[in-house]
VMD Tcl script that builds the backbone (N, CA, C; Angstrom):
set m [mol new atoms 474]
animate dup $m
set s [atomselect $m all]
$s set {name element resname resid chain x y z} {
  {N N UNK 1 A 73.366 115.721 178.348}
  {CA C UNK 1 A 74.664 115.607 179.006}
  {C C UNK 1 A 74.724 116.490 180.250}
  {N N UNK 2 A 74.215 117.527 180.653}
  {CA C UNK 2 A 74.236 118.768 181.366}
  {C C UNK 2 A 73.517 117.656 182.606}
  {N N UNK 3 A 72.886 116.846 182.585}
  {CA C UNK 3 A 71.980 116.906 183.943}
  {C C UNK 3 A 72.866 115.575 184.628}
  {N N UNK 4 A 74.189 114.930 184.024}
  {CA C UNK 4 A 74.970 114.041 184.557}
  {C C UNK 4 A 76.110 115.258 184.568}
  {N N UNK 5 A 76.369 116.160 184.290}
  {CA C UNK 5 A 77.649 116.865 184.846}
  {C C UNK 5 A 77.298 117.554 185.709}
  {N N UNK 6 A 75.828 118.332 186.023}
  {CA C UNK 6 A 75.533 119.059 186.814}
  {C C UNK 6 A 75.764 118.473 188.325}
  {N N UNK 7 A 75.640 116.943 188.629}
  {CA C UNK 7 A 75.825 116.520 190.107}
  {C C UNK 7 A 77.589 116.931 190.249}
  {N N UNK 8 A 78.592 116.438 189.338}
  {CA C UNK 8 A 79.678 117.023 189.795}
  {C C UNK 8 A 80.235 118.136 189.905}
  {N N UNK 9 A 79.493 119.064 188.977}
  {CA C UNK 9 A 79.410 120.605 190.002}
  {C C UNK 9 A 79.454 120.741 190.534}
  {N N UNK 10 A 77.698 120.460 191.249}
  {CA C UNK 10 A 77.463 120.703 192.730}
  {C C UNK 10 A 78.601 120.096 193.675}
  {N N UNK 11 A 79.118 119.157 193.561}
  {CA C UNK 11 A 79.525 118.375 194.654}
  {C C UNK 11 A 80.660 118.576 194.684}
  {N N UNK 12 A 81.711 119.036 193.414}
  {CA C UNK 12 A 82.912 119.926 194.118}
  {C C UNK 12 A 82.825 121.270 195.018}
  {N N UNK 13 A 81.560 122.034 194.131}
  {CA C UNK 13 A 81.976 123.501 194.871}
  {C C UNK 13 A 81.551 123.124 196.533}
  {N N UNK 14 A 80.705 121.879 196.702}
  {CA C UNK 14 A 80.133 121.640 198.277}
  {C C UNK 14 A 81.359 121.342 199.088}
  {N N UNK 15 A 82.618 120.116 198.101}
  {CA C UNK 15 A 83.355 120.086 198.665}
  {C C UNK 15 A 84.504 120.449 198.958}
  {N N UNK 16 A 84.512 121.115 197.942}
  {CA C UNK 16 A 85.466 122.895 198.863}
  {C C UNK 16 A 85.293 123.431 199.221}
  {N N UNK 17 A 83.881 123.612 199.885}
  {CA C UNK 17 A 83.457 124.600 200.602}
  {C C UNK 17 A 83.808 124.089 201.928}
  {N N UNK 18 A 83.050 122.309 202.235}
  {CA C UNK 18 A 83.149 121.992 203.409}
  {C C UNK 18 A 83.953 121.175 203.833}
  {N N UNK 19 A 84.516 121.063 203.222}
  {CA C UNK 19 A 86.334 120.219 203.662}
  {C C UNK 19 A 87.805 121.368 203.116}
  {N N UNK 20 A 87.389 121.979 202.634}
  {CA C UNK 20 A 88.606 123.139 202.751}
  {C C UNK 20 A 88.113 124.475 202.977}
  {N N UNK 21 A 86.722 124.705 203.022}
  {CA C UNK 21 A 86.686 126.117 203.438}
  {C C UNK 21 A 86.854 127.085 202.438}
  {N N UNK 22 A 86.974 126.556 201.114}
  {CA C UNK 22 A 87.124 127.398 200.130}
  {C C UNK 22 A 85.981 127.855 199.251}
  {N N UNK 23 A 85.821 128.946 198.974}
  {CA C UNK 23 A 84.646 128.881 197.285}
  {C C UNK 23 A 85.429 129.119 196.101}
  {N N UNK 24 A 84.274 128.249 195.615}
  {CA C UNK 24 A 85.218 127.958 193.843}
  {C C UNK 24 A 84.299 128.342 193.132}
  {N N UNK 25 A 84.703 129.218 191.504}
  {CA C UNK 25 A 83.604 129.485 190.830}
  {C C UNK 25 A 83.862 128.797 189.768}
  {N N UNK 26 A 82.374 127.941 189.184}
  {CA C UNK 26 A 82.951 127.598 188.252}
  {C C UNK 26 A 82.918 128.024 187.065}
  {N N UNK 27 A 83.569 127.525 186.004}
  {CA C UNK 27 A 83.671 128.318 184.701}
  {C C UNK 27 A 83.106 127.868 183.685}
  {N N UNK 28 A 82.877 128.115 182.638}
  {CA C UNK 28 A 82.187 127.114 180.746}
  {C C UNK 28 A 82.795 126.136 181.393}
  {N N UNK 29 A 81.803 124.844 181.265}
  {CA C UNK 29 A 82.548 123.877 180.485}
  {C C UNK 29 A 82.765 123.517 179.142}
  {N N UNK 30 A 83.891 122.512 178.850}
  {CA C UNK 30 A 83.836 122.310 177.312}
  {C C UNK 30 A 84.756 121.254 177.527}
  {N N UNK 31 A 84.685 120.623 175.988}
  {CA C UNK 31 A 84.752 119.838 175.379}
  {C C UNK 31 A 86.354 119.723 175.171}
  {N N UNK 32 A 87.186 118.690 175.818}
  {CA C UNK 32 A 88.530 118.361 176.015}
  {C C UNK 32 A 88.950 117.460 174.952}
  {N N UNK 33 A 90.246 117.878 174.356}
  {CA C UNK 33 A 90.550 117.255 173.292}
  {C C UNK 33 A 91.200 115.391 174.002}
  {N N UNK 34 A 91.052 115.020 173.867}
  {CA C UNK 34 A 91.524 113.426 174.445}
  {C C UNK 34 A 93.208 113.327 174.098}
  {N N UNK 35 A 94.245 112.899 174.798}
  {CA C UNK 35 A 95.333 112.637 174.928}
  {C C UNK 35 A 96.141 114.177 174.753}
  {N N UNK 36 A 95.460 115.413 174.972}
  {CA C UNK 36 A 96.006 116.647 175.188}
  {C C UNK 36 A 97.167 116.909 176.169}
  {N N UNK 37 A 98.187 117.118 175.998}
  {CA C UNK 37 A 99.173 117.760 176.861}
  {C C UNK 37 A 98.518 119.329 177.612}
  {N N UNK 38 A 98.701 119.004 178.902}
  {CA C UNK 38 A 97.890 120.033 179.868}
  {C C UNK 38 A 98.845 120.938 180.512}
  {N N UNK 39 A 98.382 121.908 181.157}
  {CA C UNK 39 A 99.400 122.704 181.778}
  {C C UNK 39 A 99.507 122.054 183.264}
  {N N UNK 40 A 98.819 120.871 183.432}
  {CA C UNK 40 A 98.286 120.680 185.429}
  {C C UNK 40 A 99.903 119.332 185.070}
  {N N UNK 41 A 100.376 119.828 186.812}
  {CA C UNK 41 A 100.997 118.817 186.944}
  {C C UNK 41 A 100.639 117.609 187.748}
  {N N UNK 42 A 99.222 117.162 188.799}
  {CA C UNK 42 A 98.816 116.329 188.930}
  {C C UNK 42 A 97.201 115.836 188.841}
  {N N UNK 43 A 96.996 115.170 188.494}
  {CA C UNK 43 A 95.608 114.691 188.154}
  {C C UNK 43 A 95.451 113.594 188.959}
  {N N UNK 44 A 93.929 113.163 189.548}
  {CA C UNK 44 A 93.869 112.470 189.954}
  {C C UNK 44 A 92.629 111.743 189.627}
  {N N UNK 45 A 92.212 110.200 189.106}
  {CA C UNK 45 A 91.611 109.584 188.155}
  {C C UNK 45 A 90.944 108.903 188.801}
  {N N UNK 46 A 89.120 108.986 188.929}
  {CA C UNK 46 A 88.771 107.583 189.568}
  {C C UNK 46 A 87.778 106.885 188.039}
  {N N UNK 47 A 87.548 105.862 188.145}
  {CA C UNK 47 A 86.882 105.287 187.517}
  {C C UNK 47 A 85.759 105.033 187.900}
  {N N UNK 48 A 84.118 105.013 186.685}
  {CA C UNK 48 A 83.412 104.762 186.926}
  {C C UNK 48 A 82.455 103.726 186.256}
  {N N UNK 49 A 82.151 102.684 186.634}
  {CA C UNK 49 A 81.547 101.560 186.097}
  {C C UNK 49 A 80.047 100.937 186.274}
  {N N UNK 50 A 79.055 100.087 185.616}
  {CA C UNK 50 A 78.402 100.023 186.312}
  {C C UNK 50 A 77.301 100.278 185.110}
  {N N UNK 51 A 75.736 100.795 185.033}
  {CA C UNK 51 A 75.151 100.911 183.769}
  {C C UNK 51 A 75.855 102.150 183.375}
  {N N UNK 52 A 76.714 103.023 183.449}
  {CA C UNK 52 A 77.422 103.699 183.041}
  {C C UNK 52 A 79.071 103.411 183.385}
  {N N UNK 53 A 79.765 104.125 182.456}
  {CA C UNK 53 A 81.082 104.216 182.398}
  {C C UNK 53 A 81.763 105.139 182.416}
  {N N UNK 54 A 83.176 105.319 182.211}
  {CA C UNK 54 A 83.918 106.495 182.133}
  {C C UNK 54 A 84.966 106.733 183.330}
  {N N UNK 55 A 85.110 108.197 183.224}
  {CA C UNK 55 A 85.928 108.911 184.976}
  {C C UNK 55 A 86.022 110.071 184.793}
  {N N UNK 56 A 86.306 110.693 186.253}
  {CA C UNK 56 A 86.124 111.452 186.831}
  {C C UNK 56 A 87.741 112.091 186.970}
  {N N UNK 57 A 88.389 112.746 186.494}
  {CA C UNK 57 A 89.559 113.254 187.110}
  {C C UNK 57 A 89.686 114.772 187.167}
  {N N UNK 58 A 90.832 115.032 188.325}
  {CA C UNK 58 A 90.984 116.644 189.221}
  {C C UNK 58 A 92.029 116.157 188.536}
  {N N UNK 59 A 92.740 118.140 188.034}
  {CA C UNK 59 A 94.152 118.458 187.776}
  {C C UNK 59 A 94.016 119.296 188.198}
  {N N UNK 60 A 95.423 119.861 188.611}
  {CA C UNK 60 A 96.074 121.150 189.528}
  {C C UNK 60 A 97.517 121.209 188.831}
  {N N UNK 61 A 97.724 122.211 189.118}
  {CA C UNK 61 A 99.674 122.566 189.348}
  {C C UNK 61 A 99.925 122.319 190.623}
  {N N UNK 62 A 100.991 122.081 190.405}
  {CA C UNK 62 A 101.976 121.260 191.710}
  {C C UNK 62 A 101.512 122.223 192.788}
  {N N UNK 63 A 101.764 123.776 192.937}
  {CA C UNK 63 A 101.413 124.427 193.995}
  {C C UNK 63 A 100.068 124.356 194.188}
  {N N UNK 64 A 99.562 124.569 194.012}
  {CA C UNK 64 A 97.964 124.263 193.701}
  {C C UNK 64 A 97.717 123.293 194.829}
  {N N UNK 65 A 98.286 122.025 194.518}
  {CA C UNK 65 A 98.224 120.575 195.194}
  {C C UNK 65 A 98.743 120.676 196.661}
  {N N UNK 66 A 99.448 121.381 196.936}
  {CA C UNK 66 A 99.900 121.768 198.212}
  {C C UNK 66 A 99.259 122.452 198.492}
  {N N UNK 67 A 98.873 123.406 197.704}
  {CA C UNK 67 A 98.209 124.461 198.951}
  {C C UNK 67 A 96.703 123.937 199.756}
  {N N UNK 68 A 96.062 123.033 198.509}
  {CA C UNK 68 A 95.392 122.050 199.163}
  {C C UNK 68 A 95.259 121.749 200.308}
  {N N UNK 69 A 96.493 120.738 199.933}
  {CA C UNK 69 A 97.201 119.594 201.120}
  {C C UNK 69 A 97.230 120.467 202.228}
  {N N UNK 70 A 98.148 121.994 202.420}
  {CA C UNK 70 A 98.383 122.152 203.552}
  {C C UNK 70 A 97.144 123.004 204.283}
  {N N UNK 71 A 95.924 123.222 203.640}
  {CA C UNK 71 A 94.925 123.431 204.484}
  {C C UNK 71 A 94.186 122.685 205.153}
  {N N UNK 72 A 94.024 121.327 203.909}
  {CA C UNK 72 A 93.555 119.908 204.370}
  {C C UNK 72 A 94.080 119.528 205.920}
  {N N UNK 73 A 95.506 119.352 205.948}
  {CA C UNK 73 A 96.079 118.467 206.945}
  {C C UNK 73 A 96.387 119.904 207.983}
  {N N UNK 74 A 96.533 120.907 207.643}
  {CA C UNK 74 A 96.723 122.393 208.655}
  {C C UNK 74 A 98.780 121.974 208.483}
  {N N UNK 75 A 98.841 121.344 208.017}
  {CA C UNK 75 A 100.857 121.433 207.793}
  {C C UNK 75 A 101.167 122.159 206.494}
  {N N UNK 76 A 102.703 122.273 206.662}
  {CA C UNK 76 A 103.130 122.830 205.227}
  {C C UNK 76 A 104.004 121.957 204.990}
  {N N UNK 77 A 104.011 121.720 203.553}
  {CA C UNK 77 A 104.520 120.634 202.916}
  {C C UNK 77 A 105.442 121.322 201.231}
  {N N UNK 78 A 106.776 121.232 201.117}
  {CA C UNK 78 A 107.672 121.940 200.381}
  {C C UNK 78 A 107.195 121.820 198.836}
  {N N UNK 79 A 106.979 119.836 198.906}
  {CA C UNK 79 A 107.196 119.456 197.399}
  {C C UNK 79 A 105.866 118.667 197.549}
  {N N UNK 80 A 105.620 117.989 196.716}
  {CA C UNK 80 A 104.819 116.465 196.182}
  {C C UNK 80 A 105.833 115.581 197.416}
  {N N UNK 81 A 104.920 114.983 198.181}
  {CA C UNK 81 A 104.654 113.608 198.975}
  {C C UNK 81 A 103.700 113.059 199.054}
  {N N UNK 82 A 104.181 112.188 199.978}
  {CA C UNK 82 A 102.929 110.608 200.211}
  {C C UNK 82 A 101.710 111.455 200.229}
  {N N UNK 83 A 102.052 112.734 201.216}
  {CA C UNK 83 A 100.735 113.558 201.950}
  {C C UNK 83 A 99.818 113.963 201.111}
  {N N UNK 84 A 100.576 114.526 200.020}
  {CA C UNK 84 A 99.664 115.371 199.285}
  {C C UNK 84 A 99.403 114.548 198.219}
  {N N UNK 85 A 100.056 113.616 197.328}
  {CA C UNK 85 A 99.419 112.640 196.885}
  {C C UNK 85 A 97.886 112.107 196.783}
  {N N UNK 86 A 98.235 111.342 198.580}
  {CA C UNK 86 A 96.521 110.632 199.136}
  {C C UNK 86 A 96.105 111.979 199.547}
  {N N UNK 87 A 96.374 113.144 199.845}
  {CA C UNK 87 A 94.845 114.388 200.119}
  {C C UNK 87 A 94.568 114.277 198.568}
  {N N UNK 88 A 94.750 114.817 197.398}
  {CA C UNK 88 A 94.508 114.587 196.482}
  {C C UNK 88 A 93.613 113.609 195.830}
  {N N UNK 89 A 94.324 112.634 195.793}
  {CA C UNK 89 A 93.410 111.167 195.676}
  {C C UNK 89 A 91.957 111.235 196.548}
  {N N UNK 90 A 92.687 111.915 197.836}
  {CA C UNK 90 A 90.967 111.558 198.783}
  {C C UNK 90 A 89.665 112.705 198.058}
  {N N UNK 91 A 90.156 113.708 197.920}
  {CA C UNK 91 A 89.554 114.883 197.397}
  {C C UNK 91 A 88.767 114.302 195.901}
  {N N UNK 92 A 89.316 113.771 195.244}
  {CA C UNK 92 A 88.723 112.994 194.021}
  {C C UNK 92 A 87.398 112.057 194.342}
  {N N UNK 93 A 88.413 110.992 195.353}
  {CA C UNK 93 A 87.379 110.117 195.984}
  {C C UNK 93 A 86.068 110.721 196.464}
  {N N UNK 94 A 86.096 111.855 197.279}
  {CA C UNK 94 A 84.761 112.706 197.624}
  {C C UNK 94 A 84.097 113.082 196.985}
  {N N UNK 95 A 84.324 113.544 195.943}
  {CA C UNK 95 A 83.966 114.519 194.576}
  {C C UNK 95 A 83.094 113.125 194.251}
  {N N UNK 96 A 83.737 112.138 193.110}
  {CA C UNK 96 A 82.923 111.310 192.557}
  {C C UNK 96 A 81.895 110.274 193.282}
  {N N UNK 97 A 82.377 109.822 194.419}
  {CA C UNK 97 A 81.519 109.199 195.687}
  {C C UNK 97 A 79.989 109.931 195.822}
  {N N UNK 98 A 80.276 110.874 196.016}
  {CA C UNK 98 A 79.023 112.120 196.057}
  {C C UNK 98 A 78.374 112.220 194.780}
  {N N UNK 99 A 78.630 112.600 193.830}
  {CA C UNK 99 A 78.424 112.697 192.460}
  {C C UNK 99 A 77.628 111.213 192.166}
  {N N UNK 100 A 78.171 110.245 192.269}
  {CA C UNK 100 A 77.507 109.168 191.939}
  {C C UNK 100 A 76.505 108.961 192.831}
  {N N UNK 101 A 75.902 109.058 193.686}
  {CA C UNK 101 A 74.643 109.360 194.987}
  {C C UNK 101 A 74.233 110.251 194.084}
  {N N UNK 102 A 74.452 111.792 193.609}
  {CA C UNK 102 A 73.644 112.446 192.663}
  {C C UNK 102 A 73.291 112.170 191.344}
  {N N UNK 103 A 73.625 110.845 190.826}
  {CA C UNK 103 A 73.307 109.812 190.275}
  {C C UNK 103 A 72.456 108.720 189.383}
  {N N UNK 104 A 72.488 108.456 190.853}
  {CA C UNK 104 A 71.595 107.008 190.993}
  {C C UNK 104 A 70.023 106.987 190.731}
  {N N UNK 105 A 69.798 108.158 190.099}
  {CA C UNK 105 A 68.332 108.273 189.793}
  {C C UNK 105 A 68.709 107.690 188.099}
  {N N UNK 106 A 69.591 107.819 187.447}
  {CA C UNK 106 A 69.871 107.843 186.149}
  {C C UNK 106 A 71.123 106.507 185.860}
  {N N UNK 107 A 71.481 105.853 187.164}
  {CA C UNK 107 A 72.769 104.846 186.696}
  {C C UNK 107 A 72.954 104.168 188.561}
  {N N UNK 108 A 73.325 103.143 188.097}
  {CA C UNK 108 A 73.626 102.767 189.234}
  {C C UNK 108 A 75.366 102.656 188.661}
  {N N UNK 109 A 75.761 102.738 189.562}
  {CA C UNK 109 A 77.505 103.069 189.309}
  {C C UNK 109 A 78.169 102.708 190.344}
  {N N UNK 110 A 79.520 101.861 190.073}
  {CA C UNK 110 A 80.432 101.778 191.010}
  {C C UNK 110 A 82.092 102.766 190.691}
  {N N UNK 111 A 82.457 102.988 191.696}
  {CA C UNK 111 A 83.671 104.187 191.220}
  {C C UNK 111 A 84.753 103.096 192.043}
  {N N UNK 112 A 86.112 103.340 191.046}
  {CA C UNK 112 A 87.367 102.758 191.472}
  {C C UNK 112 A 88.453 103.468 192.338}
  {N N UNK 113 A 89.584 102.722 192.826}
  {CA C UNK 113 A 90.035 103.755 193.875}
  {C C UNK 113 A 90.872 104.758 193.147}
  {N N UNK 114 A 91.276 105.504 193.720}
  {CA C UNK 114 A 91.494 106.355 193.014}
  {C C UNK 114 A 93.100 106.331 191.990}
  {N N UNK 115 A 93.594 106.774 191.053}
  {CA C UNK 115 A 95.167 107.182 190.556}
  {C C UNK 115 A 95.314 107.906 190.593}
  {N N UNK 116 A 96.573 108.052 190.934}
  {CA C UNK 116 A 97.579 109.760 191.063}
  {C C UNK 116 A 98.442 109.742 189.800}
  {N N UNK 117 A 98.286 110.843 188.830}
  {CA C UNK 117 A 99.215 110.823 187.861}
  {C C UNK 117 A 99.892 112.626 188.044}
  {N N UNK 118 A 101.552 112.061 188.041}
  {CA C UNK 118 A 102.122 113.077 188.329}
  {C C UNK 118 A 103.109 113.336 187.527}
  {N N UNK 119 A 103.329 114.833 187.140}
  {CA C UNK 119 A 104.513 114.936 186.204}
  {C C UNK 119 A 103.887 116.147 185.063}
  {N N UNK 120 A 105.373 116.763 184.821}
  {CA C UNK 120 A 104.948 117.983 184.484}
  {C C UNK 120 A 104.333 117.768 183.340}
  {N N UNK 121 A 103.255 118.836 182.807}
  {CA C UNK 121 A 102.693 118.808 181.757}
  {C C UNK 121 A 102.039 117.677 181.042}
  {N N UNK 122 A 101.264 116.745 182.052}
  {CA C UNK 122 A 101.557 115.161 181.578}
  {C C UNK 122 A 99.550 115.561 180.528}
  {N N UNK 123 A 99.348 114.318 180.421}
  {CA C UNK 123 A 98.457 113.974 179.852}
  {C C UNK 123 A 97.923 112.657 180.146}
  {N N UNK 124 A 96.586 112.919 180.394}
  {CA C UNK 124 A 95.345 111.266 180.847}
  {C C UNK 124 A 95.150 110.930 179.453}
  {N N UNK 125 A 95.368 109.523 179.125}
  {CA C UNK 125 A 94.577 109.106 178.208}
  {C C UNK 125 A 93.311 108.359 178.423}
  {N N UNK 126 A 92.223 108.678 177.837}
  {CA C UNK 126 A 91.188 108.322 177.669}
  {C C UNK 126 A 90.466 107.140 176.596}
  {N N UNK 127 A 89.932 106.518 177.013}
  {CA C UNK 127 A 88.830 105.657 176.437}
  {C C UNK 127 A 89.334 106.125 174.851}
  {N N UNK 128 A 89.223 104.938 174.065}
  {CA C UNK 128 A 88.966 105.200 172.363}
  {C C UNK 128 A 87.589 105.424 172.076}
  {N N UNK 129 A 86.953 105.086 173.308}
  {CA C UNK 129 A 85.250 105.120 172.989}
  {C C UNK 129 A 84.828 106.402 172.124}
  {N N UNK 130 A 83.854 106.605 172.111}
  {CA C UNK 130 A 82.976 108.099 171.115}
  {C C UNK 130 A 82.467 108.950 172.517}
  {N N UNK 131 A 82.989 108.309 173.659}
  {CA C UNK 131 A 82.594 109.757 175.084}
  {C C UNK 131 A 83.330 110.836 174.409}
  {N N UNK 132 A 82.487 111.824 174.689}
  {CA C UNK 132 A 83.431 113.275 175.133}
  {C C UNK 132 A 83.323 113.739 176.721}
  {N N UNK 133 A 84.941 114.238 176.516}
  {CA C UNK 133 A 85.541 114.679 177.874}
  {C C UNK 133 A 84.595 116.166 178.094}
  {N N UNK 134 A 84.483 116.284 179.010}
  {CA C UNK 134 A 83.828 117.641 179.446}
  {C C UNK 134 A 85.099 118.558 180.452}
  {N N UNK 135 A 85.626 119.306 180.675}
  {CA C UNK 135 A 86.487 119.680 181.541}
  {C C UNK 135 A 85.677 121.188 181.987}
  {N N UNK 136 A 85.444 121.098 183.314}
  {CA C UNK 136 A 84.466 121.604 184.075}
  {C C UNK 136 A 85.579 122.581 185.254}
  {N N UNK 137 A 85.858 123.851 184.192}
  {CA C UNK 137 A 87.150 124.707 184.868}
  {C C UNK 137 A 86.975 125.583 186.315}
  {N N UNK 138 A 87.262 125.319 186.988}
  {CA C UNK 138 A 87.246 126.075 188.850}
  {C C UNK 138 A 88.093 127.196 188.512}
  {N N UNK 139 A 87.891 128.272 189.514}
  {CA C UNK 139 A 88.601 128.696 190.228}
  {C C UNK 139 A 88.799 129.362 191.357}
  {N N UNK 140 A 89.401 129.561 192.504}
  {CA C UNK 140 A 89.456 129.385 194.112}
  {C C UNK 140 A 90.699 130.197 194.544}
  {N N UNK 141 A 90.777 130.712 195.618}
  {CA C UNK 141 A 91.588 131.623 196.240}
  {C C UNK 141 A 92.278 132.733 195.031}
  {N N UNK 142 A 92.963 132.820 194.831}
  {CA C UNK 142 A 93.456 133.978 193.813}
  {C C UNK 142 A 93.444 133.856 192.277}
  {N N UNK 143 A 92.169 133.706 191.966}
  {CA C UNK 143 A 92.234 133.393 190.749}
  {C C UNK 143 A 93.083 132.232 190.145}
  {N N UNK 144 A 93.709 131.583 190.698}
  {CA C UNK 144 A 93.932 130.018 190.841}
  {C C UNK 144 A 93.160 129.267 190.206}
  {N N UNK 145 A 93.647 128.267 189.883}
  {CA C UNK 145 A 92.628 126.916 188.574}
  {C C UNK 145 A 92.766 125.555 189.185}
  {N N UNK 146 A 92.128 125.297 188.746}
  {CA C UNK 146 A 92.044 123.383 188.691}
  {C C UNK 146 A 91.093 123.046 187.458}
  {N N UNK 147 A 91.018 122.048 186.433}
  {CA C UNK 147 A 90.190 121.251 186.104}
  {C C UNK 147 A 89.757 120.175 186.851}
  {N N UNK 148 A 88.095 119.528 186.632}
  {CA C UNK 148 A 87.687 118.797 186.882}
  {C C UNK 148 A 87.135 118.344 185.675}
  {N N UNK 149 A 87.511 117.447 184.826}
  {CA C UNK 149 A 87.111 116.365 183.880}
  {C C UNK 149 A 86.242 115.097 184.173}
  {N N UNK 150 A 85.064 114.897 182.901}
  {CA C UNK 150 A 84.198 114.244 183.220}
  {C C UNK 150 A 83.947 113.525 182.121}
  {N N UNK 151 A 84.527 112.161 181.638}
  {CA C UNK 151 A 83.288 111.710 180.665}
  {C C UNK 151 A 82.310 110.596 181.026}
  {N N UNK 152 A 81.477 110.510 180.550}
  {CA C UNK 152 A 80.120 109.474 181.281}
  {C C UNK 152 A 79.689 108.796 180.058}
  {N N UNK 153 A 79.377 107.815 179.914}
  {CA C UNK 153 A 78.300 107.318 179.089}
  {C C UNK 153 A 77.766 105.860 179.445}
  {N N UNK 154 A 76.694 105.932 178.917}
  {CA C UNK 154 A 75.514 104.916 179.240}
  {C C UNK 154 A 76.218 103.566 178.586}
  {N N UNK 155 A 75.849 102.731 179.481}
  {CA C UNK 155 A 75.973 101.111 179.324}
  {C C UNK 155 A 75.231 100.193 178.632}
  {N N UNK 156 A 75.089 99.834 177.324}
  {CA C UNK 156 A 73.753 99.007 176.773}
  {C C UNK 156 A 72.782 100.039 176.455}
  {N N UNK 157 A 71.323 99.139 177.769}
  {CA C UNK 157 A 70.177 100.114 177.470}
  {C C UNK 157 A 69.784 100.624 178.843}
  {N N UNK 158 A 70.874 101.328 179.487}
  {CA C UNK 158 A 70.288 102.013 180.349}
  {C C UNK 158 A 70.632 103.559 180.053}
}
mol reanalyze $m
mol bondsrecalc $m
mol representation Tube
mol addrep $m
């Protein structure tokens, strides 16, 4: 399992480094209980299909998501909008886009566009499948968090 989570490692801390300028360290991963009530108020979900399956989703707290947003776009932004929404969504999109290129030695994969799920304390539900979630914990500017959640599994016989 380690050598399909290891590309989305790499490819968040690359892309906070080089689209926000940030370093993130990351933390254990482990093993996420499925339909868990979380402390993040937005997540953002892409899907991945293809000889493998599964997704890829980022959670944050609402501030979190802005503070993002307003380094992303260089504005400041009060609440949750359109803005920070799609930075969000795009930030996902990068993450797994990349990740799946680190990949393709092991799956050929297509990823879906992205969902924004918003709302306090919410919860992703996941696959009934037998994947386990991996939640692959950051953290960046002041001891600040995000999860990045991962489950993967093989298609048939690949």
């Amino acid at each position: 399992m380690e050598k399909y989570i290891q590309p989305f490692i790499d490819v968040c801390v690359n892309v906070f480094k080089e689209f926000l300028h940030l370093d993130v360290k990351t933390g254990r991963p482990y093993f996420s209980v499925k339909e868990a009530i979380t402390e993040w108020d937005i997540s953002a979900v892409i899907g991945l299909t293809g000889e493998a399956r599964g997704a890829v989703v980022i959670s944050l707290k609402k501030e979190h998501a802005i503070k993002l947003t307003d380094i992303l776009t260089g504005t400041i932004h009060a609440d949750f909008d359109g803005e920070v929404v799609d930075a969000i969504g795009e930030i996902i999109n990068i993450i797994a886009g990349n990740a799946k290129r680190g990949l393709e030695d092991a799956f050929k994969l297509n990823i879906s566009l992205p969902t924004i799920v918003k709302g306090v304390e919410h919860s992703v539900i996941w696959s009934d499948g037998k994947t386990r979630v991996i939640c692959i914990p950051f953290q960046f500017l002041d001891n600040e968090s995000f999860c990045l959640s991962v489950a993967i599994e093989a298609v048939g016989g690949a």
